[in-house]
N, C-alpha and C positions, 0 to 999 in steps of 0.2 A: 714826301708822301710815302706811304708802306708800297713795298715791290710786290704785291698780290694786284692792285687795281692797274696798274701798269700796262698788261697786256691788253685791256680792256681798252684804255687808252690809247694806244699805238694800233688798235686794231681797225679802230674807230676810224683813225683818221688813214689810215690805206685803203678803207672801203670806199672813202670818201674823195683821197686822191691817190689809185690804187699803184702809180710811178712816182710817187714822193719816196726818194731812194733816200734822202738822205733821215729818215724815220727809221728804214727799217735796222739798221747799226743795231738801234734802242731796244727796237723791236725782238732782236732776235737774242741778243744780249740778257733782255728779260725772259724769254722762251730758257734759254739755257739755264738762269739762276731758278730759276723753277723747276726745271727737270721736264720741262714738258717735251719730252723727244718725238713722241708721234705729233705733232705740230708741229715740229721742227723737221720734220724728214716730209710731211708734204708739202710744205713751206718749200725746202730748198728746191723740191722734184717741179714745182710748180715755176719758180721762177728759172730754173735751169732751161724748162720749157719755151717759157714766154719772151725769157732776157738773157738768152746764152752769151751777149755782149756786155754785159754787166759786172764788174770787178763785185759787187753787191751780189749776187744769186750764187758766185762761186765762194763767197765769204760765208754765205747760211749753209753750204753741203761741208766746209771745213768743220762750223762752229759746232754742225752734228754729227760728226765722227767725232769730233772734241768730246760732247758727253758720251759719245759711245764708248769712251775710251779709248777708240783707234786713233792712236796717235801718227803713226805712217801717212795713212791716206788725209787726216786733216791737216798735216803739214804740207802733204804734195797739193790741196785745194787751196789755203791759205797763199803760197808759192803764187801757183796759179793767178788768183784775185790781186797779189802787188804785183802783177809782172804787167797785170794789165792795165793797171793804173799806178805807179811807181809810190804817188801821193797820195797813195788810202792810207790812210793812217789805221785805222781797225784790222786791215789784213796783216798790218808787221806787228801791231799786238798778239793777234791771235799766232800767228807765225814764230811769234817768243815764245808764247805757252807754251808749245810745244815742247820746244827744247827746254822750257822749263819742268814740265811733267816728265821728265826724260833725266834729269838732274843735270843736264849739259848746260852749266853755268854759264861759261867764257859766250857760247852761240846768243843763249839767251839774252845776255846785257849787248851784245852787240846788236841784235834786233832792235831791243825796247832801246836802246840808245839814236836807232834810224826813225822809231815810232816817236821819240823826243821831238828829234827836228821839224819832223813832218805833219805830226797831230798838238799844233801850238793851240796852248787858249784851255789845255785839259794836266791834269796833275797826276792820271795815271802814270804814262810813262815813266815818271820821277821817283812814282810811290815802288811800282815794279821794281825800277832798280836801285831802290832802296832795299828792297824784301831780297834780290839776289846776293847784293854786299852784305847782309846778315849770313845767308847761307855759307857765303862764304869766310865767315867771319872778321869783315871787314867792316869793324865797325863805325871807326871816322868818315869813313867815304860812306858810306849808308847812312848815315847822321845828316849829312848833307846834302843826299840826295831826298829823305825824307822832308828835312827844313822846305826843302824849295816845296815837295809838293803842299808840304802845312801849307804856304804862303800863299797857293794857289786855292786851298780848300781844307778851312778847318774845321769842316763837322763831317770829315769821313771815320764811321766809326776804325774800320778798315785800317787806315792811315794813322790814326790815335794808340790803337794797339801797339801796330809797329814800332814806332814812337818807344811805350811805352817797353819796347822789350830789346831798344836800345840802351834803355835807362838802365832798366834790368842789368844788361851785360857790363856797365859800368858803373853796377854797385850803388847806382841811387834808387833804393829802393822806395824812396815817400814819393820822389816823382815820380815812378812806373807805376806804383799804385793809384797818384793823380792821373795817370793818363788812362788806365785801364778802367778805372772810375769813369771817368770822362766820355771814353769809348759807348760803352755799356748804357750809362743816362739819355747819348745822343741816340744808340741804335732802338731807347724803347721813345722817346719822343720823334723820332722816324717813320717809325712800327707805327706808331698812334696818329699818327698826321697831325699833331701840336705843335706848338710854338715852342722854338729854343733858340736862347743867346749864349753868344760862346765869348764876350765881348765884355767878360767879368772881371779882367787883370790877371788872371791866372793861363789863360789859354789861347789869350790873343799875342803875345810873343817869349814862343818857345825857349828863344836864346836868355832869356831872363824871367823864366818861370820860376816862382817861388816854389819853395816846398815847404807848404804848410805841414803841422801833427796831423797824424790818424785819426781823422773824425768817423766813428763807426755808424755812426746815425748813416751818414751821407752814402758808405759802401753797403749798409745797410738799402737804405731806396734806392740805389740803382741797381736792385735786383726785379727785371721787368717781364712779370711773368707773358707775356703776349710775346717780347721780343727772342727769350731765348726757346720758344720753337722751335728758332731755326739755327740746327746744329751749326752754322758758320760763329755765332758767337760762343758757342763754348770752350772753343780755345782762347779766347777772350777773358771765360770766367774764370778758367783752369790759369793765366797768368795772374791775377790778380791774386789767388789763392798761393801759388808760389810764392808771391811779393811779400802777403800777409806774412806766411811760415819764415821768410827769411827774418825778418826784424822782430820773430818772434810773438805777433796777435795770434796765437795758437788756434783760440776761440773762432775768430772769426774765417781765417784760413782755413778749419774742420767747416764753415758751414757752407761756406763755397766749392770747398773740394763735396760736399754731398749731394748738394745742388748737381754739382756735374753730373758726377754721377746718376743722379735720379732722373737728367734729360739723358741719358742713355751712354755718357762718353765712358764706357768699360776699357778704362786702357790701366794695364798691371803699373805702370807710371801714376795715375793718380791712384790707385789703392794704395800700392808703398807709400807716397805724400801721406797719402787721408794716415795709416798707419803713425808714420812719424809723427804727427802732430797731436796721437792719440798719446805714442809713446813719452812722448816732453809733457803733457798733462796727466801724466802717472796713470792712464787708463791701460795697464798693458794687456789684462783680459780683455778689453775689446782690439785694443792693436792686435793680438794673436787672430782674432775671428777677421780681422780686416786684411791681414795680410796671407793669409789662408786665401780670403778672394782672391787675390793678386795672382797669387801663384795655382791657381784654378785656371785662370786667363793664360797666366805666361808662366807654364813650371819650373825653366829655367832661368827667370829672374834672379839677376846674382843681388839685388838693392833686397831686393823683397826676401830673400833667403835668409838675408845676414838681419834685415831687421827682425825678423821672427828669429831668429837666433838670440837676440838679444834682448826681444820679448818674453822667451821663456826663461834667461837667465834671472829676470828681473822678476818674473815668477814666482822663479824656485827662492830669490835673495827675501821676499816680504816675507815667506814662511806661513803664508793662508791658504785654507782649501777654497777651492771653487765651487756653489751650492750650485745643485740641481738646473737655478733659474738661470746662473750666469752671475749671481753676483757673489761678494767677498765674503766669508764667514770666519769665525772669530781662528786666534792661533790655538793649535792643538800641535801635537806630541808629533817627532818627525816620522815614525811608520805611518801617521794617520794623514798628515800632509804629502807624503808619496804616492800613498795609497789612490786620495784626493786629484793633486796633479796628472795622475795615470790616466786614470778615468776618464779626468775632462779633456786629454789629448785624445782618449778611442774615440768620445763624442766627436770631436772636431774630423775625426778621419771617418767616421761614419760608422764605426765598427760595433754592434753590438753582441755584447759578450754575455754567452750564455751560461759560463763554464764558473763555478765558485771559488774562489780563493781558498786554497789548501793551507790548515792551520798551522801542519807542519813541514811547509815549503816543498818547491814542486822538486822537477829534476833537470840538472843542467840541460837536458834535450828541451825542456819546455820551456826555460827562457830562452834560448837563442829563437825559437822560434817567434817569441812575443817582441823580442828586440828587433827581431826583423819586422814585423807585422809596422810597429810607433813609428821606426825611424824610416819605414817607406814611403815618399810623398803621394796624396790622394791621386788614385787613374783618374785620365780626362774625362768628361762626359760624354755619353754615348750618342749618334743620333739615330732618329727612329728613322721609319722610309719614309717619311714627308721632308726628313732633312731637317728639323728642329732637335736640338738638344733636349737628352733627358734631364727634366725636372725634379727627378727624384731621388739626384743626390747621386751616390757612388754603389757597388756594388760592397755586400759585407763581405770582407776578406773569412776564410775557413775558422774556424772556434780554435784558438790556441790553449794550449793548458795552461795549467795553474801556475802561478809564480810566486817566486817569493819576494816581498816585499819589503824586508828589513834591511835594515841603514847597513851590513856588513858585504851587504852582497852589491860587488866589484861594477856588476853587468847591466847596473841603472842607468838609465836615461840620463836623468840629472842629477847630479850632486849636490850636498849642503855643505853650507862653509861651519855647519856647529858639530862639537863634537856628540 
Protein backbone atom coordinates (compact mmCIF):
# COMPACT_ATOMS: atom_id res chain seq x y z
CA UNK A 1 0.00 0.00 0.00
CA UNK A 2 1.43 3.78 -0.74
CA UNK A 3 3.81 4.96 2.65
CA UNK A 4 1.39 8.21 2.91
CA UNK A 5 -1.59 6.23 4.73
CA UNK A 6 0.66 4.38 6.94
CA UNK A 7 0.93 6.52 9.67
CA UNK A 8 -2.63 6.85 9.84
CA UNK A 9 -2.53 3.25 10.34
CA UNK A 10 -0.12 2.56 12.89
CA UNK A 11 -1.53 5.50 14.70
CA UNK A 12 -4.74 3.96 14.87
CA UNK A 13 -3.89 1.05 16.33
CA UNK A 14 -1.46 2.69 19.33
CA UNK A 15 -4.44 4.70 20.20
CA UNK A 16 -6.19 1.75 20.41
CA UNK A 17 -3.48 -0.51 22.24
CA UNK A 18 -1.34 2.58 23.31
CA UNK A 19 1.77 -0.51 24.71
CA UNK A 20 1.75 -2.57 21.42
CA UNK A 21 5.61 -1.98 21.22
CA UNK A 22 6.00 -4.18 18.79
CA UNK A 23 4.03 -1.48 16.17
CA UNK A 24 5.78 1.24 16.93
CA UNK A 25 9.45 -0.09 14.78
CA UNK A 26 6.68 0.62 11.69
CA UNK A 27 5.58 3.38 13.25
CA UNK A 28 8.40 5.41 13.59
CA UNK A 29 10.11 3.93 10.61
CA UNK A 30 7.26 5.50 8.55
CA UNK A 31 7.51 9.03 10.67
CA UNK A 32 11.07 9.03 9.46
CA UNK A 33 10.43 8.18 5.49
CA UNK A 34 8.25 11.05 5.68
CA UNK A 35 10.22 13.58 7.23
CA UNK A 36 7.80 14.16 9.92
CA UNK A 37 10.33 15.33 12.77
CA UNK A 38 8.20 17.29 14.98
CA UNK A 39 6.06 13.94 15.52
CA UNK A 40 9.03 12.32 15.87
CA UNK A 41 10.65 14.41 18.71
CA UNK A 42 7.23 14.29 20.70
CA UNK A 43 6.92 10.84 19.94
CA UNK A 44 10.23 10.00 21.43
CA UNK A 45 9.91 12.90 24.47
CA UNK A 46 6.73 11.21 25.28
CA UNK A 47 7.62 7.76 25.40
CA UNK A 48 11.18 8.54 27.18
CA UNK A 49 8.65 9.81 29.62
CA UNK A 50 6.19 7.06 30.13
CA UNK A 51 8.64 3.92 29.12
CA UNK A 52 12.21 5.00 30.18
CA UNK A 53 12.61 0.89 30.29
CA UNK A 54 11.86 0.46 26.92
CA UNK A 55 14.77 -0.54 24.22
CA UNK A 56 11.60 0.99 21.85
CA UNK A 57 11.41 4.82 23.22
CA UNK A 58 15.29 4.82 23.11
CA UNK A 59 15.02 3.61 19.39
CA UNK A 60 12.41 6.72 18.50
CA UNK A 61 15.10 9.55 20.26
CA UNK A 62 18.08 7.77 17.96
CA UNK A 63 15.83 7.40 14.87
CA UNK A 64 15.31 11.50 15.47
CA UNK A 65 18.68 12.61 15.69
CA UNK A 66 18.89 10.09 12.49
CA UNK A 67 16.70 12.73 10.55
CA UNK A 68 18.28 15.55 12.21
CA UNK A 69 21.37 14.60 10.85
CA UNK A 70 22.99 14.17 14.19
CA UNK A 71 24.73 11.31 13.77
CA UNK A 72 26.81 11.19 17.25
CA UNK A 73 23.96 11.39 19.66
CA UNK A 74 21.72 8.77 17.46
CA UNK A 75 24.31 6.40 17.55
CA UNK A 76 25.00 6.96 21.41
CA UNK A 77 20.72 6.20 21.54
CA UNK A 78 20.72 3.39 19.01
CA UNK A 79 23.85 2.00 21.53
CA UNK A 80 21.67 2.57 24.30
CA UNK A 81 18.22 0.71 22.98
CA UNK A 82 20.60 -2.87 21.95
CA UNK A 83 22.47 -2.79 25.06
CA UNK A 84 19.10 -2.98 26.64
CA UNK A 85 17.62 -5.64 24.70
CA UNK A 86 20.80 -7.34 22.84
CA UNK A 87 17.88 -8.98 20.40
CA UNK A 88 16.26 -5.80 18.94
CA UNK A 89 16.98 -6.28 15.81
CA UNK A 90 15.73 -2.46 14.66
CA UNK A 91 18.27 -0.91 17.20
CA UNK A 92 21.50 -2.66 15.24
CA UNK A 93 19.83 -1.56 12.09
CA UNK A 94 19.49 1.74 13.02
CA UNK A 95 23.12 1.58 14.81
CA UNK A 96 24.65 0.48 11.16
CA UNK A 97 23.10 3.72 9.70
CA UNK A 98 25.02 5.42 11.36
CA UNK A 99 28.24 4.24 10.46
CA UNK A 100 26.84 3.94 7.38
CA UNK A 101 26.06 7.91 6.85
CA UNK A 102 29.48 8.39 8.20
CA UNK A 103 31.10 6.03 5.14
CA UNK A 104 32.62 3.81 7.89
CA UNK A 105 31.98 0.60 5.89
CA UNK A 106 33.94 -2.29 7.85
CA UNK A 107 31.50 -0.93 11.30
CA UNK A 108 28.67 -0.76 9.17
CA UNK A 109 28.54 -4.43 7.61
CA UNK A 110 29.54 -5.72 10.93
CA UNK A 111 26.37 -4.27 12.55
CA UNK A 112 23.93 -5.10 9.77
CA UNK A 113 25.73 -8.47 9.85
CA UNK A 114 24.59 -8.94 13.92
CA UNK A 115 21.03 -7.37 12.75
CA UNK A 116 21.16 -10.49 10.05
CA UNK A 117 21.39 -13.00 12.97
CA UNK A 118 19.08 -11.38 15.10
CA UNK A 119 16.21 -9.72 12.88
CA UNK A 120 15.33 -13.43 11.08
CA UNK A 121 12.06 -13.65 8.91
CA UNK A 122 13.16 -9.73 7.18
CA UNK A 123 15.47 -9.17 4.06
CA UNK A 124 16.74 -5.90 5.04
CA UNK A 125 19.81 -6.81 6.74
CA UNK A 126 20.99 -8.80 3.56
CA UNK A 127 19.67 -5.91 1.21
CA UNK A 128 22.06 -3.52 3.49
CA UNK A 129 24.85 -5.47 3.13
CA UNK A 130 24.57 -5.82 -0.14
CA UNK A 131 24.39 -1.88 -0.74
CA UNK A 132 27.83 -1.78 1.55
CA UNK A 133 29.71 -4.45 -0.69
CA UNK A 134 28.85 -2.19 -3.72
CA UNK A 135 30.21 0.70 -1.86
CA UNK A 136 32.91 -1.11 -1.60
CA UNK A 137 33.11 -2.39 -4.75
CA UNK A 138 32.81 -5.72 -3.91
CA UNK A 139 30.81 -6.92 -6.36
CA UNK A 140 30.45 -10.90 -6.03
CA UNK A 141 29.85 -10.68 -2.42
CA UNK A 142 27.04 -8.06 -2.91
CA UNK A 143 25.54 -10.27 -5.71
CA UNK A 144 24.98 -12.66 -3.02
CA UNK A 145 24.01 -10.88 -0.48
CA UNK A 146 21.42 -9.24 -2.68
CA UNK A 147 20.22 -12.83 -4.10
CA UNK A 148 19.45 -13.87 -0.57
CA UNK A 149 17.48 -10.71 0.11
CA UNK A 150 15.48 -11.15 -3.56
CA UNK A 151 14.74 -14.58 -2.11
CA UNK A 152 13.17 -13.15 0.83
CA UNK A 153 11.27 -10.23 -1.04
CA UNK A 154 10.90 -9.63 -4.63
CA UNK A 155 8.88 -6.63 -4.96
CA UNK A 156 11.19 -4.28 -3.07
CA UNK A 157 11.52 -1.63 -5.36
CA UNK A 158 14.80 -0.62 -3.26
CA UNK A 159 16.30 -4.07 -3.55
CA UNK A 160 15.55 -4.34 -7.63
CA UNK A 161 17.62 -1.18 -8.19
CA UNK A 162 20.46 -2.55 -6.45
CA UNK A 163 20.17 -5.61 -8.31
CA UNK A 164 20.14 -3.70 -11.06
CA UNK A 165 23.34 -1.68 -10.57
CA UNK A 166 25.10 -4.98 -10.02
CA UNK A 167 24.25 -5.78 -13.44
CA UNK A 168 25.47 -2.44 -14.27
CA UNK A 169 28.98 -3.00 -12.81
CA UNK A 170 29.14 -6.23 -14.71
CA UNK A 171 28.41 -5.00 -18.16
CA UNK A 172 25.01 -6.55 -18.46
CA UNK A 173 23.41 -3.78 -19.51
CA UNK A 174 19.64 -5.32 -20.98
CA UNK A 175 19.45 -6.98 -17.46
CA UNK A 176 20.05 -3.73 -15.28
CA UNK A 177 17.76 -2.03 -17.45
CA UNK A 178 15.17 -5.20 -16.75
CA UNK A 179 15.70 -4.70 -13.21
CA UNK A 180 15.45 -0.77 -13.02
CA UNK A 181 12.42 -1.31 -15.20
CA UNK A 182 11.21 -3.52 -12.91
CA UNK A 183 11.96 -1.28 -9.90
CA UNK A 184 10.18 1.74 -11.17
CA UNK A 185 6.59 -0.50 -12.39
CA UNK A 186 6.56 -1.99 -8.82
CA UNK A 187 7.26 1.41 -6.93
CA UNK A 188 4.15 3.07 -9.12
CA UNK A 189 1.88 -0.09 -8.43
CA UNK A 190 2.86 0.42 -4.71
CA UNK A 191 2.26 4.21 -4.80
CA UNK A 192 -1.29 3.31 -6.24
CA UNK A 193 -2.33 0.46 -3.88
CA UNK A 194 -2.88 -2.12 -7.02
CA UNK A 195 -2.30 -5.42 -7.83
CA UNK A 196 1.22 -6.80 -9.13
CA UNK A 197 2.75 -10.02 -9.94
CA UNK A 198 6.36 -10.42 -10.20
CA UNK A 199 5.79 -14.27 -10.86
CA UNK A 200 6.22 -13.74 -14.83
CA UNK A 201 9.55 -15.94 -15.66
CA UNK A 202 11.68 -13.05 -15.73
CA UNK A 203 11.76 -11.92 -12.10
CA UNK A 204 10.89 -14.83 -10.04
CA UNK A 205 14.72 -16.38 -10.33
CA UNK A 206 17.30 -14.01 -10.60
CA UNK A 207 20.10 -16.61 -11.04
CA UNK A 208 18.49 -17.46 -14.49
CA UNK A 209 16.97 -14.17 -15.59
CA UNK A 210 16.62 -13.78 -19.14
CA UNK A 211 17.67 -10.77 -20.89
CA UNK A 212 15.16 -9.97 -23.30
CA UNK A 213 15.65 -6.75 -26.25
CA UNK A 214 14.85 -3.24 -25.29
CA UNK A 215 11.13 -2.90 -25.48
CA UNK A 216 10.67 1.03 -25.30
CA UNK A 217 6.92 0.70 -24.92
CA UNK A 218 7.56 -1.06 -21.56
CA UNK A 219 10.34 1.62 -20.18
CA UNK A 220 8.11 3.79 -21.74
CA UNK A 221 5.03 2.96 -18.83
CA UNK A 222 6.96 2.61 -16.13
CA UNK A 223 7.28 6.19 -15.99
CA UNK A 224 4.69 6.79 -12.93
CA UNK A 225 3.99 10.12 -12.50
CA UNK A 226 2.30 9.76 -8.65
CA UNK A 227 5.44 7.45 -7.89
CA UNK A 228 8.45 9.67 -8.81
CA UNK A 229 7.28 12.57 -6.24
CA UNK A 230 9.33 11.07 -4.12
CA UNK A 231 12.90 11.97 -4.70
CA UNK A 232 14.05 8.24 -3.28
CA UNK A 233 13.31 6.97 -6.91
CA UNK A 234 15.14 9.27 -8.99
CA UNK A 235 18.25 7.55 -8.53
CA UNK A 236 16.41 4.85 -9.86
CA UNK A 237 15.45 6.82 -13.00
CA UNK A 238 18.87 8.40 -13.41
CA UNK A 239 20.22 4.47 -13.55
CA UNK A 240 17.98 3.29 -16.04
CA UNK A 241 18.92 6.34 -18.20
CA UNK A 242 22.76 5.48 -17.83
CA UNK A 243 21.71 1.74 -18.79
CA UNK A 244 19.87 3.40 -21.81
CA UNK A 245 23.20 5.72 -22.84
CA UNK A 246 25.51 2.67 -22.47
CA UNK A 247 24.05 0.39 -25.36
CA UNK A 248 23.50 3.27 -27.07
CA UNK A 249 18.97 4.21 -26.91
CA UNK A 250 20.29 7.59 -27.01
CA UNK A 251 16.59 8.66 -27.57
CA UNK A 252 15.11 7.18 -24.71
CA UNK A 253 18.24 7.77 -22.18
CA UNK A 254 17.77 11.87 -23.14
CA UNK A 255 14.15 11.27 -21.89
CA UNK A 256 14.78 9.97 -18.69
CA UNK A 257 17.85 11.94 -17.95
CA UNK A 258 14.96 15.00 -18.46
CA UNK A 259 12.50 13.48 -16.53
CA UNK A 260 15.06 13.71 -13.81
CA UNK A 261 15.93 16.58 -14.07
CA UNK A 262 12.37 18.19 -14.18
CA UNK A 263 11.59 16.18 -10.64
CA UNK A 264 14.39 18.36 -9.37
CA UNK A 265 17.77 15.95 -9.41
CA UNK A 266 20.27 19.07 -10.53
CA UNK A 267 23.28 17.20 -10.18
CA UNK A 268 26.25 18.50 -12.89
CA UNK A 269 26.47 14.43 -13.34
CA UNK A 270 23.34 14.16 -15.07
CA UNK A 271 23.57 17.44 -17.13
CA UNK A 272 27.04 16.15 -18.64
CA UNK A 273 25.00 12.51 -19.27
CA UNK A 274 21.79 14.48 -20.57
CA UNK A 275 24.83 16.55 -22.74
CA UNK A 276 26.40 13.28 -24.15
CA UNK A 277 23.67 11.85 -25.45
CA UNK A 278 22.75 15.08 -27.10
CA UNK A 279 26.29 15.04 -28.28
CA UNK A 280 26.04 11.14 -30.15
CA UNK A 281 22.63 12.60 -31.67
CA UNK A 282 24.39 15.35 -33.61
CA UNK A 283 22.50 18.08 -31.43
CA UNK A 284 25.69 19.91 -30.40
CA UNK A 285 23.91 23.47 -30.05
CA UNK A 286 21.83 22.05 -27.65
CA UNK A 287 24.70 19.86 -25.95
CA UNK A 288 26.57 23.48 -25.65
CA UNK A 289 23.30 25.16 -23.81
CA UNK A 290 23.13 21.71 -21.54
CA UNK A 291 26.44 21.59 -20.54
CA UNK A 292 26.78 25.24 -19.70
CA UNK A 293 23.93 24.13 -17.05
CA UNK A 294 26.36 21.62 -15.67
CA UNK A 295 28.98 23.65 -15.08
CA UNK A 296 26.65 26.60 -13.56
CA UNK A 297 25.89 23.68 -10.84
CA UNK A 298 29.51 22.49 -10.64
CA UNK A 299 32.20 25.06 -12.60
CA UNK A 300 34.93 22.80 -11.94
CA UNK A 301 33.46 19.81 -13.60
CA UNK A 302 36.35 18.25 -15.49
CA UNK A 303 33.42 15.57 -17.71
CA UNK A 304 31.49 18.57 -18.32
CA UNK A 305 34.38 20.99 -19.40
CA UNK A 306 35.93 18.50 -21.85
CA UNK A 307 32.46 17.70 -23.30
CA UNK A 308 31.66 21.32 -24.04
CA UNK A 309 35.03 21.38 -25.33
CA UNK A 310 34.16 19.06 -27.79
CA UNK A 311 30.80 20.51 -28.41
CA UNK A 312 32.23 23.50 -29.67
CA UNK A 313 34.93 21.77 -31.82
CA UNK A 314 32.00 20.01 -33.52
CA UNK A 315 30.67 23.47 -33.85
CA UNK A 316 33.30 25.23 -35.52
CA UNK A 317 33.88 21.48 -37.90
CA UNK A 318 29.80 21.82 -39.44
CA UNK A 319 30.69 25.29 -40.61
CA UNK A 320 26.90 26.80 -39.76
CA UNK A 321 25.88 30.05 -38.07
CA UNK A 322 23.66 29.81 -35.19
CA UNK A 323 20.23 31.99 -35.92
CA UNK A 324 18.90 34.19 -33.30
CA UNK A 325 16.21 31.38 -32.09
CA UNK A 326 18.93 28.76 -31.56
CA UNK A 327 18.60 26.76 -34.49
CA UNK A 328 20.96 25.95 -37.55
CA UNK A 329 21.16 28.31 -40.63
CA UNK A 330 22.43 27.55 -43.97
CA UNK A 331 26.58 27.60 -44.59
CA UNK A 332 28.01 30.96 -45.44
CA UNK A 333 31.58 32.37 -45.89
CA UNK A 334 34.06 31.73 -42.78
CA UNK A 335 34.37 35.66 -41.48
CA UNK A 336 30.52 35.36 -41.41
CA UNK A 337 30.55 31.95 -39.47
CA UNK A 338 33.04 33.30 -36.81
CA UNK A 339 31.31 36.23 -36.75
CA UNK A 340 27.99 33.88 -36.01
CA UNK A 341 29.88 31.35 -33.58
CA UNK A 342 31.04 34.58 -31.51
CA UNK A 343 27.97 35.99 -30.82
CA UNK A 344 26.19 32.81 -29.92
CA UNK A 345 29.10 32.11 -27.31
CA UNK A 346 28.47 36.18 -25.70
CA UNK A 347 24.69 34.97 -25.57
CA UNK A 348 25.50 31.76 -23.73
CA UNK A 349 27.64 33.83 -21.11
CA UNK A 350 25.12 36.43 -20.81
CA UNK A 351 27.07 39.31 -22.32
CA UNK A 352 25.47 41.87 -24.23
CA UNK A 353 27.41 43.74 -26.47
CA UNK A 354 26.76 47.27 -27.16
CA UNK A 355 29.97 48.10 -28.85
CA UNK A 356 29.90 47.76 -33.14
CA UNK A 357 32.24 45.88 -35.06
CA UNK A 358 35.06 48.03 -36.48
CA UNK A 359 35.13 47.64 -40.33
CA UNK A 360 38.73 48.04 -40.15
CA UNK A 361 39.68 45.91 -37.22
CA UNK A 362 40.11 47.00 -33.66
CA UNK A 363 43.59 47.02 -31.77
CA UNK A 364 45.59 44.36 -30.33
CA UNK A 365 44.56 46.04 -26.75
CA UNK A 366 40.85 45.22 -27.60
CA UNK A 367 41.18 41.75 -28.51
CA UNK A 368 42.96 40.49 -25.58
CA UNK A 369 40.55 42.06 -23.85
CA UNK A 370 37.51 40.25 -25.68
CA UNK A 371 39.54 36.96 -25.34
CA UNK A 372 39.55 37.34 -22.02
CA UNK A 373 35.79 38.28 -21.52
CA UNK A 374 34.72 34.33 -24.06
CA UNK A 375 37.15 32.22 -22.56
CA UNK A 376 36.04 33.23 -18.82
CA UNK A 377 33.67 30.57 -17.36
CA UNK A 378 30.04 32.39 -16.32
CA UNK A 379 30.24 33.84 -12.29
CA UNK A 380 28.04 31.79 -9.96
CA UNK A 381 24.68 33.08 -9.11
CA UNK A 382 24.20 35.34 -6.68
CA UNK A 383 21.88 35.05 -3.70
CA UNK A 384 19.57 37.79 -2.60
CA UNK A 385 18.94 38.06 1.45
CA UNK A 386 16.07 35.59 1.55
CA UNK A 387 18.89 33.20 0.40
CA UNK A 388 17.34 32.12 -2.94
CA UNK A 389 19.56 32.42 -5.95
CA UNK A 390 19.34 34.95 -8.70
CA UNK A 391 17.09 34.20 -11.51
CA UNK A 392 18.31 36.64 -13.59
CA UNK A 393 21.18 35.10 -15.08
CA UNK A 394 24.72 36.65 -14.63
CA UNK A 395 25.89 39.99 -14.29
CA UNK A 396 27.04 41.73 -17.97
CA UNK A 397 30.77 41.79 -18.00
CA UNK A 398 32.11 45.69 -18.90
CA UNK A 399 31.65 46.64 -23.03
CA UNK A 400 34.91 45.24 -24.69
CA UNK A 401 35.97 46.78 -28.07
CA UNK A 402 35.86 46.12 -31.34
CA UNK A 403 37.58 43.08 -32.87
CA UNK A 404 38.61 41.83 -35.66
CA UNK A 405 37.17 38.99 -36.96
CA UNK A 406 38.91 37.84 -40.04
CA UNK A 407 40.24 34.20 -40.67
CA UNK A 408 44.23 35.79 -40.44
CA UNK A 409 44.08 36.85 -36.97
CA UNK A 410 46.14 34.37 -34.71
CA UNK A 411 43.94 35.30 -31.42
CA UNK A 412 40.55 33.44 -32.26
CA UNK A 413 38.80 31.38 -30.18
CA UNK A 414 38.24 28.71 -32.57
CA UNK A 415 39.82 27.65 -35.64
CA UNK A 416 38.71 26.15 -39.08
CA UNK A 417 40.24 23.34 -40.68
CA UNK A 418 39.51 25.28 -44.52
CA UNK A 419 41.75 27.19 -45.91
Amino acid sequence: MPLRPCPALTTRILELSPNNFSTLPTHLACLHELGEKNALFLLAHQLADTHPHEPTSWLAIGIYYLSTHRIAEARRFFSKSSTMDPHFGPAWIGFAHTFAAEGEHDQAISAYSTAARLFQGTHLPQLFLGMQNLLLNNVPLAKEYLLTAYRQCATDPLLLNEMGVCAYYEDDMPTAIQYFTEALRLAAAIDTDSDFDVDDGTTADPQHRRSPPIDAAAITAATPSAALESSTLLPTRANLAHALRRIGHYDLALANFSLVLRRGGKDAGIFAAKGLCLLELGRCWDAVVVLHEALAVAPQDGVATELLSRALDALGDEGGVVNEGGGRGEVVGEEEFERGLQAAREKILGRHTRGRRDAGGGSSRGRGKERQVVSSPPPPAEEDENGFEDGGGMESPPEAEAVDYSVEDESMMVDTDED
